[in-house]
Backbone as a printed PyTorch tensor [residue, N CA C, xyz], in Angstrom:
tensor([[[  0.8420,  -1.1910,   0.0000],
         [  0.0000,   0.0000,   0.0000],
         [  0.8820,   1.2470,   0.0000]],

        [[  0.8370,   2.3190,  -1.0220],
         [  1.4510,   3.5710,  -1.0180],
         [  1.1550,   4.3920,  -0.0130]],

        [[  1.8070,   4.2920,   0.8490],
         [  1.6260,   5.7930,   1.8000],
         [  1.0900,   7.1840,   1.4270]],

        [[  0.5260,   7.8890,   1.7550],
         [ -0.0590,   8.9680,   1.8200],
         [  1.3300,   9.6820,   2.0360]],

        [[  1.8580,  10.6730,   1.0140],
         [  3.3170,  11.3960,   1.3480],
         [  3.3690,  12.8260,   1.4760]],

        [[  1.9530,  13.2400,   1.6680],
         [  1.9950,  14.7830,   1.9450],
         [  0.6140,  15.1110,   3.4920]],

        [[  0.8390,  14.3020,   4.0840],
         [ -0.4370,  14.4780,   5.3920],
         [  0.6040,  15.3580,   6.2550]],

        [[ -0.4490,  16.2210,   7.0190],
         [ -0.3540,  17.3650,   7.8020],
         [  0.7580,  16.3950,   8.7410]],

        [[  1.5400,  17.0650,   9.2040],
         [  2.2790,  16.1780,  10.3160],
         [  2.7980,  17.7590,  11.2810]],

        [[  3.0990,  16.9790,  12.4510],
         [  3.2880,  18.3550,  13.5860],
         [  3.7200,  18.1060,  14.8670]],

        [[  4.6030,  18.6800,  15.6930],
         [  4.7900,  18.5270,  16.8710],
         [  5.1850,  20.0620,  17.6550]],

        [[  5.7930,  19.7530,  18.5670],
         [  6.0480,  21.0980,  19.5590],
         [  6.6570,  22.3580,  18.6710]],

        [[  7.5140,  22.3330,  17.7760],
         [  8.0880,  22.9250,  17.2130],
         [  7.4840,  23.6300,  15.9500]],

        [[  7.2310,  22.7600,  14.9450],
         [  6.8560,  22.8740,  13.7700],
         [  5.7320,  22.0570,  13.3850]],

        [[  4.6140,  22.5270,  12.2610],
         [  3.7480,  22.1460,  11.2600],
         [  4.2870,  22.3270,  10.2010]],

        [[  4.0470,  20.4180,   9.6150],
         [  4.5670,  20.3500,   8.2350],
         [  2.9760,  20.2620,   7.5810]],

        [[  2.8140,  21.5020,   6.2630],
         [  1.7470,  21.2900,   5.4850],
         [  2.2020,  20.7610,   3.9110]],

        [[  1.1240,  20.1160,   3.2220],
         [  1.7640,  20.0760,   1.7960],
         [  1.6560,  20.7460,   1.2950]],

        [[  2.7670,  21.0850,   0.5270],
         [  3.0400,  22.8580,  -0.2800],
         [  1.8860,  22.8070,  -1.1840]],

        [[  1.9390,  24.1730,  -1.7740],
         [  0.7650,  24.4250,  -2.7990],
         [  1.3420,  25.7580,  -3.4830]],

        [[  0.8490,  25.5090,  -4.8280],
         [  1.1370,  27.0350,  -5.4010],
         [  1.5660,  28.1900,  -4.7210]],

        [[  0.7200,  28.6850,  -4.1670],
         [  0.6070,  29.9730,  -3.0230],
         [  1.5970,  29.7890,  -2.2820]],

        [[  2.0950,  28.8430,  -2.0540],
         [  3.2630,  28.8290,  -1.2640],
         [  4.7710,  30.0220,  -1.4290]],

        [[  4.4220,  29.8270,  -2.5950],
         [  6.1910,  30.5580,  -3.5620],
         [  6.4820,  31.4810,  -2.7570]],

        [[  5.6960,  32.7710,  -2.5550],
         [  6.7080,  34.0640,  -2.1200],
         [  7.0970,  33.8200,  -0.6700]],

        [[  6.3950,  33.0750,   0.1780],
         [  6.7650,  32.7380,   1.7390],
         [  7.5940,  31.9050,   1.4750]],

        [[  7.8530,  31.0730,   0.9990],
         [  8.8740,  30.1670,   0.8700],
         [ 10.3700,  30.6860,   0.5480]],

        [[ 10.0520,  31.3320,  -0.3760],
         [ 11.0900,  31.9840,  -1.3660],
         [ 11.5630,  32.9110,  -0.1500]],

        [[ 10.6330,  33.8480,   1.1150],
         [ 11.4730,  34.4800,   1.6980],
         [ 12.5220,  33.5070,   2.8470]],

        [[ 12.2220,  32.4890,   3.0210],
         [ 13.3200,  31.5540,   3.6200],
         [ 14.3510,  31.2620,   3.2080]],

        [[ 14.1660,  31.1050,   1.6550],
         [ 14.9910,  30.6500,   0.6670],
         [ 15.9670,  31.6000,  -0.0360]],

        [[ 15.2840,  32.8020,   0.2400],
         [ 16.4280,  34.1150,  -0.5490],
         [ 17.8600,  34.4920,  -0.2460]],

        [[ 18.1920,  33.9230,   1.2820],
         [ 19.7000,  33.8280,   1.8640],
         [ 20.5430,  33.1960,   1.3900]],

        [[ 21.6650,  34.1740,   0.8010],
         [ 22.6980,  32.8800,  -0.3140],
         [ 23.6980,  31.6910,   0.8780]],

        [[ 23.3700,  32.4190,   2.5080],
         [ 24.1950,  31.2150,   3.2990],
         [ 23.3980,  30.0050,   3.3100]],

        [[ 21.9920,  30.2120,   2.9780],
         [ 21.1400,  28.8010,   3.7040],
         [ 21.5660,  27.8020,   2.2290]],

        [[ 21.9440,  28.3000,   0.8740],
         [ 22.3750,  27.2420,   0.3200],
         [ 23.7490,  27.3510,  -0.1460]],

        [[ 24.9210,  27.3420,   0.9250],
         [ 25.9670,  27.6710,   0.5420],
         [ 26.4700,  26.4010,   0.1390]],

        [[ 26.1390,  25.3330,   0.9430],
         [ 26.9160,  24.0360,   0.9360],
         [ 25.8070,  22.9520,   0.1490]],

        [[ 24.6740,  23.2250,  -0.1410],
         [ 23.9870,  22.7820,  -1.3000],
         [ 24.2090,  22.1860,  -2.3230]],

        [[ 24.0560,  21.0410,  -3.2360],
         [ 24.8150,  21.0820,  -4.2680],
         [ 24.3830,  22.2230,  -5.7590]],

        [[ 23.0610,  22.8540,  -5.2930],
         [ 23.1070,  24.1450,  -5.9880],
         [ 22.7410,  25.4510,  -5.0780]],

        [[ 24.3500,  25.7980,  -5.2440],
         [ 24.6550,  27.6990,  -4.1040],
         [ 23.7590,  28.4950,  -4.7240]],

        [[ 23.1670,  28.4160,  -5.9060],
         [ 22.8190,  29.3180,  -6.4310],
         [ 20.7310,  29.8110,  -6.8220]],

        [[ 20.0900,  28.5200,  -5.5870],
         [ 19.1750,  28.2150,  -5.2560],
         [ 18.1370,  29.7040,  -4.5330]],

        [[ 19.4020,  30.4240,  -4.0730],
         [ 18.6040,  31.9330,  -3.6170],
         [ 18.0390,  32.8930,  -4.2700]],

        [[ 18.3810,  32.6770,  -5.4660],
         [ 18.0470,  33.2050,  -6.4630],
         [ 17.1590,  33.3900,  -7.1730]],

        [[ 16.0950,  34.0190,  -7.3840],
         [ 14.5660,  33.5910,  -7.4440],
         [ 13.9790,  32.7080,  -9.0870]],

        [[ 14.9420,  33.1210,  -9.5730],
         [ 14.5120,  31.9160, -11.3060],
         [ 15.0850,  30.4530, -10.6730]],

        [[ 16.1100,  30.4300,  -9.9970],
         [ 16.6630,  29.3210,  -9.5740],
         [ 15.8420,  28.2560,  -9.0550]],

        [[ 15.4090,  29.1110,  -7.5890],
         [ 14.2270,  28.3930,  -6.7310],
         [ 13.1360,  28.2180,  -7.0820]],

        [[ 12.5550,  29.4050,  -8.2340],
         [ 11.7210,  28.2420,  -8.8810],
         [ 11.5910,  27.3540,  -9.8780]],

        [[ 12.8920,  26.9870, -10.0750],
         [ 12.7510,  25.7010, -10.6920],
         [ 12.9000,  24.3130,  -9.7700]],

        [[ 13.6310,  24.1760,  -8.2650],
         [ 13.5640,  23.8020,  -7.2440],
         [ 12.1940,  23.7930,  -6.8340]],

        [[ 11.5610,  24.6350,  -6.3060],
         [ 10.1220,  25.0560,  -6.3920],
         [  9.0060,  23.8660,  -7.4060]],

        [[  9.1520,  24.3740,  -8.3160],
         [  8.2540,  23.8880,  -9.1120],
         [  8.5850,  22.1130,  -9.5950]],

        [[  9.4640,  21.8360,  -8.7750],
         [  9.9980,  19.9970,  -8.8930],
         [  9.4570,  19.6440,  -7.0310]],

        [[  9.3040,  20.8010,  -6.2420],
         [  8.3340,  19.9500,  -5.4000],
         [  7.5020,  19.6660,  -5.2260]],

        [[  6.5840,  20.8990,  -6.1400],
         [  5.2760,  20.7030,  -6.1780],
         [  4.8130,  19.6110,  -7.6740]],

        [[  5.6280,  19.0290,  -8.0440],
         [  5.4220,  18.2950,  -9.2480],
         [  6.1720,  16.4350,  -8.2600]],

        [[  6.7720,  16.7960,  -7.0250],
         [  7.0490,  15.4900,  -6.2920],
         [  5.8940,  14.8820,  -5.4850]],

        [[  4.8190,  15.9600,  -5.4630],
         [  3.2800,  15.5630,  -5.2280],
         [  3.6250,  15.0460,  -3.0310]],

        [[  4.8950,  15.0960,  -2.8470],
         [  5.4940,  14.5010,  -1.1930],
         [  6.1150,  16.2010,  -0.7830]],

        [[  6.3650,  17.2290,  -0.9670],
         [  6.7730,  18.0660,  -0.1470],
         [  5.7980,  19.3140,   0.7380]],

        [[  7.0450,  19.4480,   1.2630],
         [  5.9550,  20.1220,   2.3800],
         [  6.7480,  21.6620,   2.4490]],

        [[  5.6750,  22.5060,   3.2660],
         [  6.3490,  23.9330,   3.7530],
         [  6.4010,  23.5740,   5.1200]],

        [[  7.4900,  24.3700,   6.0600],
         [  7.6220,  23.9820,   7.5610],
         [  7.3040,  25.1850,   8.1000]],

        [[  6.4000,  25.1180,   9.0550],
         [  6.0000,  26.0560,   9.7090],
         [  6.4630,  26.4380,  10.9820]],

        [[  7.0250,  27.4510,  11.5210],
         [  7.3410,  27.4700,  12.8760],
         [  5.7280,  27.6260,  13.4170]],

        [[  5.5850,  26.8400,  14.6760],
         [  4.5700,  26.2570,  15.2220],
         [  4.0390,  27.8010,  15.9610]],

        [[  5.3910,  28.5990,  16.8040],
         [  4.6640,  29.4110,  17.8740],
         [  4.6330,  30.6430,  17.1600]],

        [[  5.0170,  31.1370,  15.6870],
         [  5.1360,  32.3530,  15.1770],
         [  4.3090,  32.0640,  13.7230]],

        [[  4.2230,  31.0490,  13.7840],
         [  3.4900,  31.1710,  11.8920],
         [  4.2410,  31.3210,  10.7070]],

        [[  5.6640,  31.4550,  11.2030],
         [  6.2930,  31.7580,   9.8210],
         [  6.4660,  30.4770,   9.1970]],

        [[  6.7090,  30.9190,   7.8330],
         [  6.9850,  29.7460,   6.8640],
         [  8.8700,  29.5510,   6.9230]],

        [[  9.6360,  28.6310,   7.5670],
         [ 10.7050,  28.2650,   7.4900],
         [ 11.7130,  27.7550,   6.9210]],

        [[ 10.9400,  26.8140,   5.9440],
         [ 11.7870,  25.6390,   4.9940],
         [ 10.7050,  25.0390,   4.5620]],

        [[ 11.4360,  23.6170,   3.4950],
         [ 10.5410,  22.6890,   2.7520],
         [ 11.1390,  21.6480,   3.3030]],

        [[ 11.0340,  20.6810,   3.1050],
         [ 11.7150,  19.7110,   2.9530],
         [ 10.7390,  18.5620,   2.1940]],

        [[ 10.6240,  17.2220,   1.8280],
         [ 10.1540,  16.0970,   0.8690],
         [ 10.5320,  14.8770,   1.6230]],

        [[  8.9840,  14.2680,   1.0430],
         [  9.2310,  12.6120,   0.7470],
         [  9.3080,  12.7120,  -0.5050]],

        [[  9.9320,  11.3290,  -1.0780],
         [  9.7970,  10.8660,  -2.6460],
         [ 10.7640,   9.7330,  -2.6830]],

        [[ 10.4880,   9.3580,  -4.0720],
         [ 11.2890,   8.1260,  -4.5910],
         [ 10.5060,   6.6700,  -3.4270]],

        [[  9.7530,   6.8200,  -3.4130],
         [  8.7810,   5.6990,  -2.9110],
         [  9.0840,   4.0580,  -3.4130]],

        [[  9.6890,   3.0710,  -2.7900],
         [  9.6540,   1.8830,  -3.4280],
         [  9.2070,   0.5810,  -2.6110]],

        [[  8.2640,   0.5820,  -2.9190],
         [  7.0790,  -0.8900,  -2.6220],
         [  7.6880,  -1.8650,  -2.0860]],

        [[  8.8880,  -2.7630,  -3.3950],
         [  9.3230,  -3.7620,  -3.0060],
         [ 10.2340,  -3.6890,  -2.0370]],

        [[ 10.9650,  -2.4320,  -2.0460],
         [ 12.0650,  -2.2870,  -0.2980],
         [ 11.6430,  -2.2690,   0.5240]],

        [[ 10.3950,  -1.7630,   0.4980],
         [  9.9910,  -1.3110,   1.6350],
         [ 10.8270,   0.2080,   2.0080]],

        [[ 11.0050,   1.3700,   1.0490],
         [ 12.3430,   2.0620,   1.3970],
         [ 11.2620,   3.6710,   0.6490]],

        [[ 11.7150,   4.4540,   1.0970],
         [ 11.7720,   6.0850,   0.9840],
         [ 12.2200,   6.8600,   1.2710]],

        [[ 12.5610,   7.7350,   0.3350],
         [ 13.5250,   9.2030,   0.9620],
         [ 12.7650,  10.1170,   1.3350]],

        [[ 13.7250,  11.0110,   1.9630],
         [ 13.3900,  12.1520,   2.9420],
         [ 14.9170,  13.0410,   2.1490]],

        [[ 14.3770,  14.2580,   1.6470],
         [ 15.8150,  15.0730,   0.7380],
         [ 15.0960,  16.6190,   0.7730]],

        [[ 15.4790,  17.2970,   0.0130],
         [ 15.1560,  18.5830,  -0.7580],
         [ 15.3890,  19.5190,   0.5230]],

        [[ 15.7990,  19.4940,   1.6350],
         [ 15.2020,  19.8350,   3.0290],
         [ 16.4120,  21.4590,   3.2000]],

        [[ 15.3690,  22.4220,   3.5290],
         [ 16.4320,  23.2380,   3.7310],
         [ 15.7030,  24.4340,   4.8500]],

        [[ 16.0970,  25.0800,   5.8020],
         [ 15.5590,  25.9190,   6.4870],
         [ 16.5590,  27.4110,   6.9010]],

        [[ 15.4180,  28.7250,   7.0070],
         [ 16.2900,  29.6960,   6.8380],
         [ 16.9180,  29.5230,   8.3350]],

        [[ 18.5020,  30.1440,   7.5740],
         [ 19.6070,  30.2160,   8.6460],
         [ 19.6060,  30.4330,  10.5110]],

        [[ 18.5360,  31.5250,  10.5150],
         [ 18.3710,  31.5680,  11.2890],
         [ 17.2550,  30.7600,  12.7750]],

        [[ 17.4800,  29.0610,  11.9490],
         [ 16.9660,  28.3450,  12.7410],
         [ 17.4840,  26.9920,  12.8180]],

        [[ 18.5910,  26.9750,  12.2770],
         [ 19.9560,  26.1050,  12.5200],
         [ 20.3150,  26.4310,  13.7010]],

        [[ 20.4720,  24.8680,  13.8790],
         [ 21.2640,  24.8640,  15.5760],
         [ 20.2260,  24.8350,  17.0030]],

        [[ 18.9460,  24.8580,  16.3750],
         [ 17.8800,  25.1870,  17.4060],
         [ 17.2030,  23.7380,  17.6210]],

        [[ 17.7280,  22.9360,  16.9120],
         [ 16.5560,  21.5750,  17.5320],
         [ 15.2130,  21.6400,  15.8160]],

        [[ 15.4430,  22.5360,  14.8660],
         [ 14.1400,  22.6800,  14.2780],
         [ 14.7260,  21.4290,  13.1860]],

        [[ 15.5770,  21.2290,  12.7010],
         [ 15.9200,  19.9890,  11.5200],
         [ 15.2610,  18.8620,  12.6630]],

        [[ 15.9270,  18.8200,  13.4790],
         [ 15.3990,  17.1510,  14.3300],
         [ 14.3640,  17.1220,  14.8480]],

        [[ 13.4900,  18.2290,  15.1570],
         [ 12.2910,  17.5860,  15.3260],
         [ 11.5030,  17.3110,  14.4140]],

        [[ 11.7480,  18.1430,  12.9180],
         [ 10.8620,  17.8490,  10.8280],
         [ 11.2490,  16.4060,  10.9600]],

        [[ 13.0030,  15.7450,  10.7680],
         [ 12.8190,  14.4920,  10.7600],
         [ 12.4110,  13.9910,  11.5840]],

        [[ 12.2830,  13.8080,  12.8870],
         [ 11.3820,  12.8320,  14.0500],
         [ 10.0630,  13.0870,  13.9210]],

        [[  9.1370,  14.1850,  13.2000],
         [  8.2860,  13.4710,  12.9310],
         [  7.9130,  12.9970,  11.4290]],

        [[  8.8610,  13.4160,  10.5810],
         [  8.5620,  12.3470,   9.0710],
         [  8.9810,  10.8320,   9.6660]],

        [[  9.9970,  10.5080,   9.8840],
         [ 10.0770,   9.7290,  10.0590],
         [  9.1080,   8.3030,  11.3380]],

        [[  8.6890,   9.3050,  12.6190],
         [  8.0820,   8.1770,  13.3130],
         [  6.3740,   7.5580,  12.2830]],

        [[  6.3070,   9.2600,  11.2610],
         [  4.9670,   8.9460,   9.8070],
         [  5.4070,   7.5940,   9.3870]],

        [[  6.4910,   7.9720,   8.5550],
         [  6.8090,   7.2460,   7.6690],
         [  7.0070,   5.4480,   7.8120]],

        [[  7.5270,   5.4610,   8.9060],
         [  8.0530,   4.0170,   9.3230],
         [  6.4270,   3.3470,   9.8620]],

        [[  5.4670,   3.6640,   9.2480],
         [  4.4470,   3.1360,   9.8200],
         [  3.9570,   2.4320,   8.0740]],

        [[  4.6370,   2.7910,   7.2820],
         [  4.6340,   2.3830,   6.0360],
         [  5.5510,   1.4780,   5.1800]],

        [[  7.0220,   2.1720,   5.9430],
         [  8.0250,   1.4560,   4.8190],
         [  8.9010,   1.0180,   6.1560]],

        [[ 10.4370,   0.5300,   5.3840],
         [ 11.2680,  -0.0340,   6.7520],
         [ 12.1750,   0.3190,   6.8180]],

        [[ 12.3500,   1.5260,   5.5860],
         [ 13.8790,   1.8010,   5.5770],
         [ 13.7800,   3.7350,   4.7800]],

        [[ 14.7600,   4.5180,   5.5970],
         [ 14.4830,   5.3370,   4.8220],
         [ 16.0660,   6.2600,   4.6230]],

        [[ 15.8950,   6.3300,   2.9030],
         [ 17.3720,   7.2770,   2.2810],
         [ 17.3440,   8.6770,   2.8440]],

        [[ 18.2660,   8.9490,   2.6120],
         [ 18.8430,  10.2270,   2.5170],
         [ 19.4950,  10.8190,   1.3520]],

        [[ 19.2130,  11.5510,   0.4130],
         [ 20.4910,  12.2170,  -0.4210],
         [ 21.1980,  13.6810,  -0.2360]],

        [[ 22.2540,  13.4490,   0.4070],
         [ 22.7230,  14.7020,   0.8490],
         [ 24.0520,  15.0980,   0.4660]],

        [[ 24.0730,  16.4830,  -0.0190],
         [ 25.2670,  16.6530,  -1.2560],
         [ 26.2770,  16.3960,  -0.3410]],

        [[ 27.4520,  16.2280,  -1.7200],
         [ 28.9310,  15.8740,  -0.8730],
         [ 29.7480,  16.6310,  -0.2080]],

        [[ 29.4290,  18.2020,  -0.7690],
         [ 29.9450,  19.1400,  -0.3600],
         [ 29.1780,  19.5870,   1.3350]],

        [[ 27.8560,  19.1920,   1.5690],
         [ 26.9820,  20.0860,   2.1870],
         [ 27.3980,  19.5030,   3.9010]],

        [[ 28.6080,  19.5990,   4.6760],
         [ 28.8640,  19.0960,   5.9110],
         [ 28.2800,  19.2370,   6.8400]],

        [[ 27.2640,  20.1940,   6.8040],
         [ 26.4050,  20.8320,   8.0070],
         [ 25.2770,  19.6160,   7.9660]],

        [[ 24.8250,  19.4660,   7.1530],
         [ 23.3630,  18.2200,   6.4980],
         [ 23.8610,  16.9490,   7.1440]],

        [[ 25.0280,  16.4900,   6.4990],
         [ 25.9290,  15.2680,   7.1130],
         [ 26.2770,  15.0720,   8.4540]],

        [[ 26.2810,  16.2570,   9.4160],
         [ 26.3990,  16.0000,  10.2920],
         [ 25.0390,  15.8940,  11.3570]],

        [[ 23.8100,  16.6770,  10.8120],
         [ 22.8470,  16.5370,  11.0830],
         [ 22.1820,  15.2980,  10.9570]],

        [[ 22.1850,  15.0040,  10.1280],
         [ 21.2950,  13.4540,   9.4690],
         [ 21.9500,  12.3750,  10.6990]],

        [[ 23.6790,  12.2520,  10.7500],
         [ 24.0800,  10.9080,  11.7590],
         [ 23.2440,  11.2150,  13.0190]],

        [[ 23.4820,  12.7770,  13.4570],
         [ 22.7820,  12.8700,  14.9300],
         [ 21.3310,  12.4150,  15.0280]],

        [[ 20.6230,  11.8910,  13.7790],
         [ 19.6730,  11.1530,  13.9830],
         [ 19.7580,   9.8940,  13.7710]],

        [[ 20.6590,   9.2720,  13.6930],
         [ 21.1420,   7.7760,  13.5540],
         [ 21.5200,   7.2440,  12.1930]],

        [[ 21.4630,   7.9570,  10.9510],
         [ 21.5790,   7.3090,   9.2630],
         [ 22.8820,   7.4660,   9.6160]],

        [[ 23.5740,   6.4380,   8.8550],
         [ 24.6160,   6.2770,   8.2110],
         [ 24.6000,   6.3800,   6.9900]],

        [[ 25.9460,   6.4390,   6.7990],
         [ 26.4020,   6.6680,   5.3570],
         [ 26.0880,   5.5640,   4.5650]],

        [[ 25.2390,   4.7750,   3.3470],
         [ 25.7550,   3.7280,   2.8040],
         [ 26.5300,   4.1660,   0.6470]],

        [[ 26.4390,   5.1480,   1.0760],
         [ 27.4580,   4.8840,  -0.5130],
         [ 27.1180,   6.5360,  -1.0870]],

        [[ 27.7240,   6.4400,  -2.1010],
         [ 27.2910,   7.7900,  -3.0150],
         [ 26.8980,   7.6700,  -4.2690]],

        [[ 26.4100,   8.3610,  -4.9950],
         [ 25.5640,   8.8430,  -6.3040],
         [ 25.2020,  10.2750,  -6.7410]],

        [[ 25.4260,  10.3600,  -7.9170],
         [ 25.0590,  11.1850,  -8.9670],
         [ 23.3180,  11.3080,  -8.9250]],

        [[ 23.4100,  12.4570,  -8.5050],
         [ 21.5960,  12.5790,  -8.7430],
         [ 20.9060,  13.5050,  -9.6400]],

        [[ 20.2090,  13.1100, -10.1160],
         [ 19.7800,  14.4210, -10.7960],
         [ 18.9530,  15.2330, -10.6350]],

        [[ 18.7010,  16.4180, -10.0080],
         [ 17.7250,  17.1800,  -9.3790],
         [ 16.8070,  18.2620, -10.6780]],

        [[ 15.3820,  18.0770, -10.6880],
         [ 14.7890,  18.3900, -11.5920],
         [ 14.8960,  19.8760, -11.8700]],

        [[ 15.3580,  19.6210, -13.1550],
         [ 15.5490,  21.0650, -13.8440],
         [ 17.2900,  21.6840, -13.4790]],

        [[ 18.1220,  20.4310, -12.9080],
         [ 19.4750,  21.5500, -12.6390],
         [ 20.4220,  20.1480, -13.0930]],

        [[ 21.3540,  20.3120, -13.1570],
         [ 22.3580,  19.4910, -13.6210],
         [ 22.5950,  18.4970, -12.4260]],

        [[ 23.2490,  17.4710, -12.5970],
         [ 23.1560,  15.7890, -11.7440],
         [ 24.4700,  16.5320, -10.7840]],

        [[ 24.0660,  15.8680,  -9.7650],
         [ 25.1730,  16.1690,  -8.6080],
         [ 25.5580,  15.0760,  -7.7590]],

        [[ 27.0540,  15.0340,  -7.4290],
         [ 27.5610,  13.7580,  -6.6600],
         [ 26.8350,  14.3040,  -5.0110]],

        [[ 26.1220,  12.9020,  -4.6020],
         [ 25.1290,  13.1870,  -3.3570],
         [ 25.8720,  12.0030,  -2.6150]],

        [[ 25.4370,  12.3160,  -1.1420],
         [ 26.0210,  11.1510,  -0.6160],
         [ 24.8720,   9.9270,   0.1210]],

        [[ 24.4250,   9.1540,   0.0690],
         [ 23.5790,   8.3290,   0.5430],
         [ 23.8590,   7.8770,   1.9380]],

        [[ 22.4650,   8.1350,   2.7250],
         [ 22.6080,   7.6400,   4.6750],
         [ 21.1140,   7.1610,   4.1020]],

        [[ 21.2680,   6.0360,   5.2290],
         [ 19.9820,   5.2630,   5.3110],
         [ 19.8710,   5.1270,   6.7850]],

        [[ 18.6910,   5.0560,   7.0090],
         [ 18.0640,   4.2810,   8.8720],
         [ 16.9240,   3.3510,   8.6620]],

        [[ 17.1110,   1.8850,   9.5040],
         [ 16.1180,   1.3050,   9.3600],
         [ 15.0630,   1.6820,  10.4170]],

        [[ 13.8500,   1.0910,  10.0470],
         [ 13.0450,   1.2070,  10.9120],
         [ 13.4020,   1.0720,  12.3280]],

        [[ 13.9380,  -0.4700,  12.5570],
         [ 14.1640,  -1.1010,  13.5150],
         [ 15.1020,  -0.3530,  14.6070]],

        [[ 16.3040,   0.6560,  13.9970],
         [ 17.1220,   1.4790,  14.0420],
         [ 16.4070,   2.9620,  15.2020]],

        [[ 15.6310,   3.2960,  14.2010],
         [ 15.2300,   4.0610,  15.0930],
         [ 14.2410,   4.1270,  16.1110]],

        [[ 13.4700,   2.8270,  15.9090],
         [ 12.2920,   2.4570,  17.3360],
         [ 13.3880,   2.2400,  18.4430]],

        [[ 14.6870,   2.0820,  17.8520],
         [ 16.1220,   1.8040,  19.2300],
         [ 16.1850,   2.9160,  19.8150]],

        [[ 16.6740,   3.8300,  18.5800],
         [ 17.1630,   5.0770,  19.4130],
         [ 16.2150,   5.7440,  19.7930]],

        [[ 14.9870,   5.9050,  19.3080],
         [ 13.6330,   6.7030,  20.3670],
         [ 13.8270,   5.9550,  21.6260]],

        [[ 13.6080,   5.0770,  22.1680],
         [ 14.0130,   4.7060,  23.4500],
         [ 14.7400,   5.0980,  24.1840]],

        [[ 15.7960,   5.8140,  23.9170],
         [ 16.9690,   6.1210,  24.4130],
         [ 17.5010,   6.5340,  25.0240]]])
């Protein structure tokens, strides 16, 4: 059974909604800081023809979301499900980016803790693609338990293929570390 990849999801911190048209100019003001995609595999994402072509590949991934800060209403970041596969039992979690000024606060780990406690109610395993250059992402993603398993060339819609690095967590993985 295909999971449902754009349901309201939410906790103390943040509301994840599924993006929609109307989304663009709130989004775009998260997105307009050339630091929040410095280490990106495209820097040049702040840029407003840029992002919407970024933009317009999430709302065509039919899985992304806008992140809401919960106690102010602002619109923060996007981030995505996609690449859905049945027989793995496996899905990614990628595209994910939030303005600068909410790095370092706990707001990345609580978006993944709750895609993920969603998600694992569906599949058993879930990717990561996170550029090679982008060290801040890489170090975020382990502090939620993925490891590294390999790298790839990806191709992100509408921009040229980029060497990404692949972390995976199993299900089983993280019903461990919620315990913890």
């Amino acid at each position: 059974m295909q999971p449902d990849i754009q349901p309201i999801l939410e906790n103390k911190k943040v509301i994840l909604y599924p993006l929609a048209e109307r989304d663009f100019d709130d989004l775009y003001r998260a997105a307009s800081d050339p630091a929040v995609w410095e280490q990106h595999p495209n820097p040049d994402r702040w840029r407003s023809e840029v992002f919407r072509t970024y933009f317009n590949g999430a709302l065509e991934s039919k899985g992304a979301f806008k992140i809401v800060n919960k106690t102010s209403g602002e619109v923060i970041g996007s981030t995505r499900y996609y690449g859905y596969n049945e027989a793995e039992s496996s899905i990614l979690i990628g595209y994910t980016f939030l303005a600068a000024r909410y790095w370092g606060k706990g707001y990345n780990h609580a978006i993944k803790h709750s895609m993920l406690d969603y998600i694992f109610r569906f599949v058993s395993k879930v990717y990561f693609h996170i550029g090679a250059k982008n060290i801040r992402s890489q170090i975020a993603i382990s502090r939620i338990g993925a490891e590294k398993c390999g790298e790839l060339d990806v191709n992100y819609y509408g921009e040229e293929s980029r060497l990404n690095f692949v972390y995976e967590i199993s299900q089983g993985k993280w019903e461990k570390l919620k315990r913890h």
